[in-house]
SEZA-629551 format. One record per residue (C-alpha): x, y, z. Coordinates in pm, whole numbers, padded with zeros to 5 digits, always signed. Layout:
<nodes>
XYZ;...
</nodes>
This chain:
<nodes>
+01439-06885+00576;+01801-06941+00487;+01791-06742+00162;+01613-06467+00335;+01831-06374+00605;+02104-06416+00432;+01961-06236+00106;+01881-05933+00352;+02175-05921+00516;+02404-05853+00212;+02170-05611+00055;+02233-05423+00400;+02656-05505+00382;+02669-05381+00051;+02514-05016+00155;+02787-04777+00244;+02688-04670+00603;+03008-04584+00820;+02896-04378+01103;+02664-04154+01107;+02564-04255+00783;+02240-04505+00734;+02328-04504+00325;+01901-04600+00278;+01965-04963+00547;+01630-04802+00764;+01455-04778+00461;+01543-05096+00314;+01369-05220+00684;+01094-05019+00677;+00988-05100+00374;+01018-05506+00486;+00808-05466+00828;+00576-05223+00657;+00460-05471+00406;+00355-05720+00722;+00178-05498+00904;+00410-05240+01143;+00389-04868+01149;+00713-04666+01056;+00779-04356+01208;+01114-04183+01086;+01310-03970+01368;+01610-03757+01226;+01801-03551+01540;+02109-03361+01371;+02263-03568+01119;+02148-03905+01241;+01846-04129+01125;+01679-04322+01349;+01380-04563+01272;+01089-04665+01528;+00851-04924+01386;+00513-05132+01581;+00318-05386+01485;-00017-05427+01731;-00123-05272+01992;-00142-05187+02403;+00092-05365+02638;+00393-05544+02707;+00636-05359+02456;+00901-05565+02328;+01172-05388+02148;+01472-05530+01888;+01704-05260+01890;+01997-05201+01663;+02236-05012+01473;+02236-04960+01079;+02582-04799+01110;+02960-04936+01088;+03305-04858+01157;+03563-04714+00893;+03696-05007+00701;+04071-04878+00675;+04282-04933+00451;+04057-05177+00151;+04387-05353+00057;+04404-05503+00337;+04098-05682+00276;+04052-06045+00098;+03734-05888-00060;+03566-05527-00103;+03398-05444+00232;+03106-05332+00057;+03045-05613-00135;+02909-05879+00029;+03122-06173-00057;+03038-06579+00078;+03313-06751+00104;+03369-07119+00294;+03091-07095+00472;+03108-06738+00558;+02972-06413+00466;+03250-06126+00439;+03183-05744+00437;+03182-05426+00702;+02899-05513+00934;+02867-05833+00884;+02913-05942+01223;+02842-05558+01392;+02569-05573+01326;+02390-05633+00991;+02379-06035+01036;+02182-05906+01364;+01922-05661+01184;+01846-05916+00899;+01781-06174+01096;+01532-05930+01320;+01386-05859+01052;+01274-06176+00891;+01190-06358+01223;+01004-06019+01280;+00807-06111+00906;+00729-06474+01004;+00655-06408+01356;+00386-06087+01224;+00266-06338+00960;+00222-06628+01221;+00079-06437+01480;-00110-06109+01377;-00312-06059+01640;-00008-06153+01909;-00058-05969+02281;+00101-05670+02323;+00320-05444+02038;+00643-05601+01928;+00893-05294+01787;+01241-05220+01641;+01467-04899+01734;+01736-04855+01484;+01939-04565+01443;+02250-04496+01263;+02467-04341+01525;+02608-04598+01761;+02964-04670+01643;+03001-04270+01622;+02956-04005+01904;+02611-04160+02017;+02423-03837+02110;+02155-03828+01875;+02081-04224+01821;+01898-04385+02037;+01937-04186+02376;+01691-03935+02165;+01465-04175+02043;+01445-04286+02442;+01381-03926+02505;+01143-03913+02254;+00960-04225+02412;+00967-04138+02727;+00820-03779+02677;+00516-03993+02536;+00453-04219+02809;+00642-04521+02634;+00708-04775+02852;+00965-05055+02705;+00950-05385+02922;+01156-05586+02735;+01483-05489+02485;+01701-05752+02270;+02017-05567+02167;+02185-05721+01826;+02511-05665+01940;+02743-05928+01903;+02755-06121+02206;+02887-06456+02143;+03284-06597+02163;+03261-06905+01996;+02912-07019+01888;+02609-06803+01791;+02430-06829+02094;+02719-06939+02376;+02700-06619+02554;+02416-06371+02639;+02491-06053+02726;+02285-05931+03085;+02437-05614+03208;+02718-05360+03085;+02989-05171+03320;+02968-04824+03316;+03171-04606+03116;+03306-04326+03193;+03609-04094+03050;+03879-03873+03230;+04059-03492+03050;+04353-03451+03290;+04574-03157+03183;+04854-03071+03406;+05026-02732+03382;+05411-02680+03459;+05662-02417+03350;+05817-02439+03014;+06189-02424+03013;+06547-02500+02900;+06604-02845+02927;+06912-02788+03075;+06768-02496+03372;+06555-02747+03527;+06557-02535+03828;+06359-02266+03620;+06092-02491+03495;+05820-02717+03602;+05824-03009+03405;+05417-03175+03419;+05584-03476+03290;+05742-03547+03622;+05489-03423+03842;+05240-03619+03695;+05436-03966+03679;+05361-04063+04061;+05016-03993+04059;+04945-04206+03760;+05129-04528+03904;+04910-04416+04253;+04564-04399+03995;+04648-04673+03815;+04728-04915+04190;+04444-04797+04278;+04152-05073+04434;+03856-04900+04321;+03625-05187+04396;+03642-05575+04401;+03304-05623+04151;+03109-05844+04251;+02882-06189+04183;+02792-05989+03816;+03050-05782+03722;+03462-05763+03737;+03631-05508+03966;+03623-05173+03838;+03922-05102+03576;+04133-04750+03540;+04350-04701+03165;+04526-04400+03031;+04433-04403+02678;+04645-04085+02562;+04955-03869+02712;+05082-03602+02521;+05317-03310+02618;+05579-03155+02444;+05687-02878+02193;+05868-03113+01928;+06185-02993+02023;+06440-03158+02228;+06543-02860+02452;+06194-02772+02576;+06068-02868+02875;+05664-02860+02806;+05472-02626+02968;+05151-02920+02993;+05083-03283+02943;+04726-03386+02870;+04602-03698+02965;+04325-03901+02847;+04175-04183+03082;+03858-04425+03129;+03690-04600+03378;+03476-04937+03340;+03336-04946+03631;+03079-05225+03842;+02770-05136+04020;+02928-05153+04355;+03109-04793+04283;+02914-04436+04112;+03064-04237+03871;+03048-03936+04145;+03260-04114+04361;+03519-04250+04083;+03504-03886+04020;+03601-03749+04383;+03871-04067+04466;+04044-03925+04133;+04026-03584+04286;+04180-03654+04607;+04474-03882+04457;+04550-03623+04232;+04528-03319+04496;+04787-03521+04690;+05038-03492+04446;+05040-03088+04487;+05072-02975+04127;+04813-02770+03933;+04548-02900+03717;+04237-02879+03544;+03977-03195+03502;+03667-03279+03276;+03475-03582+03307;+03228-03718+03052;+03037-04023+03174;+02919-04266+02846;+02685-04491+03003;+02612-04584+03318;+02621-04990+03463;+02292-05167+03424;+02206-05513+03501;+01919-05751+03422;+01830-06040+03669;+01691-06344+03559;+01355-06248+03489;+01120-06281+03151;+01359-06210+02941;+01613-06378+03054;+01471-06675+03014;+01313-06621+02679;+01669-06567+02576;+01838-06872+02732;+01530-07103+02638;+01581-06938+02289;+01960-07036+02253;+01868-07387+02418;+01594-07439+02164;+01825-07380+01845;+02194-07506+01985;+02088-07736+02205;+02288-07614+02484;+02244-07373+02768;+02406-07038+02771;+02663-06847+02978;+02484-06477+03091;+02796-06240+03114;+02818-05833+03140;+03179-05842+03029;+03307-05578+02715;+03208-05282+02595;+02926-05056+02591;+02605-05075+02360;+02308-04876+02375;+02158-05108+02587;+02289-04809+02829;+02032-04569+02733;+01722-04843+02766;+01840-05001+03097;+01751-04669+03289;+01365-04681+03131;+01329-04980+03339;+01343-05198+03086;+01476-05564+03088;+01764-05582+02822;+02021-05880+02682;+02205-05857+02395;+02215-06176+02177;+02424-06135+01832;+02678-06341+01622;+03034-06448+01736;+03225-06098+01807;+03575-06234+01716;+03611-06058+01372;+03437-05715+01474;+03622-05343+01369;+03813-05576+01195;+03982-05646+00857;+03829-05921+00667;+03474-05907+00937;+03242-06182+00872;+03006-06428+01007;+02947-06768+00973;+02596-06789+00710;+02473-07072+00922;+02485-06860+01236;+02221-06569+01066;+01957-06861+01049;+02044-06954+01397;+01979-06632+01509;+01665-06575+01316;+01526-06875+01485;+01634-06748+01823;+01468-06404+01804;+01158-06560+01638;+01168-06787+01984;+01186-06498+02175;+00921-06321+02047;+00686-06614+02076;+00729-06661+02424;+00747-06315+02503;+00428-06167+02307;+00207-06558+02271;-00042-06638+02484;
</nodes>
């Protein structure tokens, strides 16, 4: 099992896939769960591949979803080996993806083998939704497969995410629920002006300043039992004309929100509204929400998961909704159950990403686990 997962996962590594680009990973997979038994069914939107794949038949519908795509590598000098060539080293396995999330897919993928090849006539349809466009922009991965799904009469029950979830050990931390995401366009419009007629300008700078400290003061929530408080960040000002003499005419401003259950995004959206309008200067305001908060109680799945981790570590597991956003976002709303169990996140977008070889057969083991008592009699 070892040599498998491991085997898989660098033939994936060493595939060139930065985002949107699958670079042939999907059909490295299909091919794999064809051969035991599941149905591949390829689903391009734009410039973005996305793979669907079943093996048996009727209900529950468990889903291992994941992403055959990776983030730039940056500058290669940097790195102690290629980033596209898979490299082992003390223990570990080196390369772009490694960690986010090609360790993840390979070891899907072969418990997904042995599990098809143990159990071929298991209850229900056990599946995998891949696509190649969740590092990038995200609009044509897997929120269009969902579409796609739904429009069918697709019900998922259950959905493992591959992300990596875990701080220290493979395993220590599962991955329940996500904050919402959602991101602010502020641009403020002044007067442009000599720098030294102040009285003839409006600077957007200035007028701006005191409603950011007031935004950023701000006690949107205070989160609760599942997830922190809700968080406000300025990502991006600019403003200026490059010279030194100009007072700028606008300032942009780029801001997010993570934000708990216990606040919407329409009501992030009108607080934001009425701090600004009581600063009196004139602006305009986009918002773009990313993904909304979702959270799954201990249910089935839950406890497939933690009984998983328990069975292979030998300890329990902490259930957490902290970090980012995955596509878990664009399942949770099916009504589906989701977690996200992947490999230690500490070397992720980073130079030099790896993960520890031992961990891949870990993980194998776990989603194998998973699958059994999710989809075994």
């Amino acid at each position: 099992m070892s040599s498998e997962t491991l085997a898989l996962a660098k033939d994936l590594i060493a595939r060139h896939s930065v985002t949107p680009e699958d670079a042939g990973c999907q059909a490295l997979m299909a091919e794999r769960l064809g051969a035991v038994g599941f149905d591949n069914e390829s689903l391009r939107f734009e410039d973005v591949d996305n793979l669907w794949s079943v093996h048996g038949q009727g209900g529950p519908l468990l889903v291992f979803a994941g992403h055959t795509d990776v983030v730039p590598t940056g500058d290669e000098k940097h790195w102690t080996f290629p980033p596209f060539e898979p490299t082992e080293h003390e223990g570990m396995l080196f390369g772009r993806g490694a960690a986010d999330m090609k360790g993840s897919l390979a070891a899907m993928v072969v418990a997904a083998e042995r599990f098809a090849k143990a159990h071929p006539n298991h209850r229900g349809r056990l599946a995998f939704l891949i696509t190649s466009d969740e590092e990038g922009d995200a609009y044509n991965g897997t929120v269009r497969v969902v579409e796609t799904l739904t429009e069918r009469g697709e019900q998922i029950d259950w959905a493992v995410v591959g992300e990596p979830s875990s701080t220290n050990k493979v395993g220590d931390v599962i991955k329940n629920g996500r904050r919402g995401s959602m991101l602010g366009y502020l641009t403020i419009k002044g007067v442009q002006g000599h720098v030294a007629y102040p009285h003839l300008a409006k600077n957007p700078v200035h007028l701006v300043a005191p409603a950011i400290a007031a935004l950023s003061t701000e006690v949107w929530d205070e989160g609760n039992d599942f997830f922190p408080a809700t968080s406000f960040q300025i990502s991006n000002i600019n403003s200026g004309t490059g010279a030194t003499n100009v007072i700028p005419g606008e300032a942009h401003i780029g801001f997010s929100f993570r934000f708990s259950t216990e606040v919407t995004a329409e009501e992030l959206q009108r607080r934001t509204r009425v701090l600004l309008d009581q600063h009196g200067f004139d602006y305009e305001l986009r918002f773009e929400v990313k993904g909304q908060p979702f959270l799954t109680e201990r249910g089935a799945l839950v406890q497939a998961a933690t009984q998983a981790v328990e069975q292979v570590q030998g300890h329990a597991t902490e259930l957490s909704t902290a970090g980012g956003t995955s596509d878990g976002r664009f399942i949770a709303p099916t009504g589906a159950q989701v977690v996200e169990l992947g490999p230690v996140n500490a070397t992720i977008h980073k130079v030099n990403e790896c993960v520890a070889i031992d961990d891949l057969d870990r993980l194998t083991e776990m989603y194998f686990a998973i699958m059994e008592s999710l989809l075994v009699d």
